[in-house]
C-alpha positions in Angstrom: -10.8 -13.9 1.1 -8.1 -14.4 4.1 -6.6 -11.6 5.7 -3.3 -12.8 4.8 -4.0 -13.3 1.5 -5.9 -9.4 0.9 -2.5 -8.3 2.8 -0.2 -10.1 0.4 -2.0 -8.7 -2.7 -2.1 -5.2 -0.8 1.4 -5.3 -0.9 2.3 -7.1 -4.3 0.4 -5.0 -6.1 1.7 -1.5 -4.1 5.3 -2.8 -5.3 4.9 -3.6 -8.5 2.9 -0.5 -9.0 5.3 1.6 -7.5 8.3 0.3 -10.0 6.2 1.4 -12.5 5.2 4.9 -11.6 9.1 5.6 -10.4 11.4 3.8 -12.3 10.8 3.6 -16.1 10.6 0.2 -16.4 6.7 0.3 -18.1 7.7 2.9 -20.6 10.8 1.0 -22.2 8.3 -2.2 -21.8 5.6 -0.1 -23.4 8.4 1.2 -26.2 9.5 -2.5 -27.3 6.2 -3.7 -27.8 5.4 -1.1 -29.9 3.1 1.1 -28.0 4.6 3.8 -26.7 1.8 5.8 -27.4 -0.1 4.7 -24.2 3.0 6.4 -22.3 1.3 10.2 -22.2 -1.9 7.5 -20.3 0.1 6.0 -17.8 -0.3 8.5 -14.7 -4.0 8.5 -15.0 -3.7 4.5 -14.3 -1.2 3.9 -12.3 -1.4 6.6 -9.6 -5.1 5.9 -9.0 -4.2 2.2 -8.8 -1.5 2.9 -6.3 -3.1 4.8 -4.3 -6.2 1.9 -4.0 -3.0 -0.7 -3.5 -2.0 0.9 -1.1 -5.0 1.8 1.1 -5.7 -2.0 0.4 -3.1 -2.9 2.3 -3.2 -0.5 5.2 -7.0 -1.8 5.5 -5.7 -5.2 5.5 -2.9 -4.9 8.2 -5.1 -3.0 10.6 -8.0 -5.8 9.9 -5.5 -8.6 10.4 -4.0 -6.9 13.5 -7.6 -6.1 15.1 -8.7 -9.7 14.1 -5.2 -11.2 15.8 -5.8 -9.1 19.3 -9.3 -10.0 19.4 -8.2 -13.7 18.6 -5.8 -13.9 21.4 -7.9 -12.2 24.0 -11.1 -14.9 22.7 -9.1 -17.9 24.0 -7.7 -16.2 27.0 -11.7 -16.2 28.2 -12.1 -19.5 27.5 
């Protein structure tokens, strides 16, 4: 997978997630489907999928940045 691409999910994902844990957008979703049930469920899944989102996209910007300075200092040698 490109860096660019893991980065870009990293931070999709972290957004969208975060809406969801802070806003209630998933539990009026949730309500006018019809299962508003799965509302008392939500924090175990979404704050553990957060939380991998965003250490996904820390990992990513620190690879991509590490990947970029080795990159530029490859075709300074050459």
């Amino acid at each position: 997978m490109k860096k660019s691409t893991l980065l870009k999910t990293g931070i999709i994902g972290s957004v969208i997630l975060a809406l969801c844990c802070f806003t209630p957008v998933l539990v009026i979703l949730l309500g006018v489907v019809g299962l508003s049930a799965w509302v008392g469920h939500l924090d175990t899944v979404l704050m553990p999928a957060l939380l991998f989102f965003l250490i996904l996209t820390v990992y990513a910007f620190l690879k991509k940045g590490k990947d970029d300075c080795c990159d530029e200092n490859h075709k300074v040698d050459q």
